[in-house]
Phi, psi and omega in degrees: 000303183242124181265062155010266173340294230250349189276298166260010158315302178291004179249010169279166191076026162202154173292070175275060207247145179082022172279141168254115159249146189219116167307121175228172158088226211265341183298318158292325169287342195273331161313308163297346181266005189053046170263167175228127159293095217287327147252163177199115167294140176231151166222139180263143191255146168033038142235215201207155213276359168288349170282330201268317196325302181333308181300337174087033141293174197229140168290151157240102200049199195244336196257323220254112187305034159278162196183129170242148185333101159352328194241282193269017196012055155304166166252153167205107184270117176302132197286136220230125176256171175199114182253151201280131179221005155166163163050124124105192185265001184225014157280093164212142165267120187269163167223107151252117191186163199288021188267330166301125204285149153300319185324303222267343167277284195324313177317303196263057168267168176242322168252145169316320166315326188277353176210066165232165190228178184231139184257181183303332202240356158104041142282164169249128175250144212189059178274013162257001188090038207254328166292270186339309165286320201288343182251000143282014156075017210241144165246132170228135193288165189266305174217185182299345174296346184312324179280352159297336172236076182312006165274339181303335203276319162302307212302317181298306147342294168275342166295333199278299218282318195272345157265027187305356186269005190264305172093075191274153161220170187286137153282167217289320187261021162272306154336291210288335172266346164297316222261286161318003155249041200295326203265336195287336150327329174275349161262028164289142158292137206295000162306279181344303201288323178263349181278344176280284172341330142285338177286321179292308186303341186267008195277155184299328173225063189332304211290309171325344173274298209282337166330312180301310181346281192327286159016267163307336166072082163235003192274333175304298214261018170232294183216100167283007215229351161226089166283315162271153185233110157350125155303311203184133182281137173289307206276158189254332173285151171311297210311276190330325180274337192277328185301314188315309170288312193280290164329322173295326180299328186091024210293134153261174165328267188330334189273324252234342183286324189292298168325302172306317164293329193269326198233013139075045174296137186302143184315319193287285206306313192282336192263001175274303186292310183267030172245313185297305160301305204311329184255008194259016164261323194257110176303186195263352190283006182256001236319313165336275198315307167319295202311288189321320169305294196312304186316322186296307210283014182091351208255034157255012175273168208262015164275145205283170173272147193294118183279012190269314177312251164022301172269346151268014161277311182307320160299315189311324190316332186302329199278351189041046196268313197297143065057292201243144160280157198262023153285345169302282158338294183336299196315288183312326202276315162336279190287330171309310182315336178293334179274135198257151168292314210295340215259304192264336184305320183276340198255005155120308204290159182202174169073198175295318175305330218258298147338281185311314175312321182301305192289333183281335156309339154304314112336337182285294171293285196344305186289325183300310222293314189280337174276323192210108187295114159100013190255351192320108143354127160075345180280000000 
């Protein structure tokens, strides 16, 4: 069940020998889950952070007990008490020092799967139940510190999606303390908040998480604008799936500019999310309307088009949401792109005349391209 050797292998190459050290958090569940662990947290019991300083670990900052391994720079955090003092996901005062017990860091843990620990010699210490639940497949929060922090509440969220092969569900009074911090979600910073939604969108079962929102009465304080949730993501990327989930909505420009603005999405992504709305509508019975989409999407300017945009359109393509396959669109665009300004440039024109030649030659292929595929003239 737990492969020792492979566990405690990053703390070798210092003298920890009379140390209490311990593996905690997902690295023992995940273990427990017959997963190989992809991080593995350590905490240390009853010292202090000057033994370790001695040892040639390096602190990690000044309020916060951590320290890293000399050799394999692991973190090894010193056993933690946390009182709550304002705000948010980091309004907390830590207290450390040997008198804090494991029992008493595993408290302020946020699910019981999540708060056991493994000693050096393979026990397990579990003084919340935590074996139990992992095997009724239940996430429960440990105490009432749960409500201090309102990323627990995404984080459980994302615990549902990346253990979807478990079929993990929330417990009833677990609901219920989420379902009360519902509001306490707007003081998260909308970083926290998408960078947790991205760890869920990248997870083996997202929709099992995000399924939850509604649920929870968490959607006003996170995305009032997706309200439906995928039954099952088609797409394998965080990008491809967020487009997937936003398009089942039915997104206009604006709400999706709005999106962008609010959760600060990078200039690639929103511009990925409105190309992807922008073609999953739009037929072949227009060539007008096509040219123009096209002008929207940037992609008649004379820098070549993003081939990463390019390559989450091609996945979106999977969800078959497109009208058109957008290997098609590609196709079409290729050859509009071949009329050249320089093409008008020799015959004298310039200015609005010169525009205009451009776009009805644009048009020309555009309608060709769409009626007898590869006959565009001239090119």
């Amino acid at each position: 069940m737990f492969d020792l050797q492979h566990l405690f292998a990053p703390l070798k190459g210092a003298n920890l020998e009379g140390l209490e050290i311990y593996v905690v958090g997902g690295a023992v569940r995940d273990s427990l889950l017959g997963l190989t662990p992809k991080d593995i947290d350590y905490v240390a019991v009853g010292t202090t952070p000057g033994t370790f300083l001695k040892l040639g670990f390096q602190q990690v900052g000044q309020d916060f007990p951590v320290f890293l391994h000399p050799k394999s720079h692991v973190e090894v955090a010193l056993a933690r008490t946390e009182r709550k003092t304002r705000q948010g996901h980091t309004g907390f005062a830590v207290h450390a020092d040997p008198s804090v017990t494991l029992e008493m860091d595993l408290l302020r843990r946020d699910f019981t799967i999540n708060a056991i620990a493994l000693s050096r010699t393979g026990d397990l210490i579990d003084p919340y139940g935590g074996q139990n639940d992992l095997k009724s497949r239940q996430l429960r929060h440990v105490s009432d510190a749960f409500t201090e922090d309102p990323l627990r509440v995404l984080r459980g969220i994302r615990f549902l999606g990346q253990l979807g092969e478990f079929k993990f569900h929330i417990a009833p009074e677990t609901q219920s303390v989420m379902r009360s911090m519902s509001q306490s979600l707007r003081e998260l910073s909308v970083e926290r908040i998408i960078v947790e939604l991205d760890k869920t969108l990248a997870s083996s079962h997202p929709e099992l998480g995000l399924q939850h929102i509604n649920d929870l009465g968490i959607t006003d304080a996170l995305t009032s604008a997706l309200r439906i949730v995928p039954d099952k993501f088609t797409c394998q990327s965080a990008d491809a799936r967020l487009a997937e989930w936003m398009i089942l909505n039915q997104p206009t420009i604006e709400c999706i500019e709005h999106h962008a603005k609010e959760f600060r999405l990078t200039n690639k992504r929103t511009a990925f999310l409105k190309a992807a709305t922008r073609l999953t509508d739009l037929p072949f019975d227009d060539a007008r309307q096509c040219l123009d989409v096209f002008g929207q999407l940037g992609w008649l300017r004379g820098n070549p088009p993003d081939a990463d945009i390019d390559r989450l359109l091609s996945e979106f393509d999977q969800t078959h949401r497109l009208m058109v396959p957008i290997r098609r669109w590609l196709d079409i665009r290729e050859r509009v792109r071949q009329v050249s300004v320089e093409k008008f440039s020799e015959q004298g024109l310039s200015g609005k005349a010169l525009g205009d030649a451009l776009y009805a030659e644009r048009l020309s292929v555009l309608s060709t391209e769409i009626s007898a595929p590869g006959t565009a003239p001239g090119l």
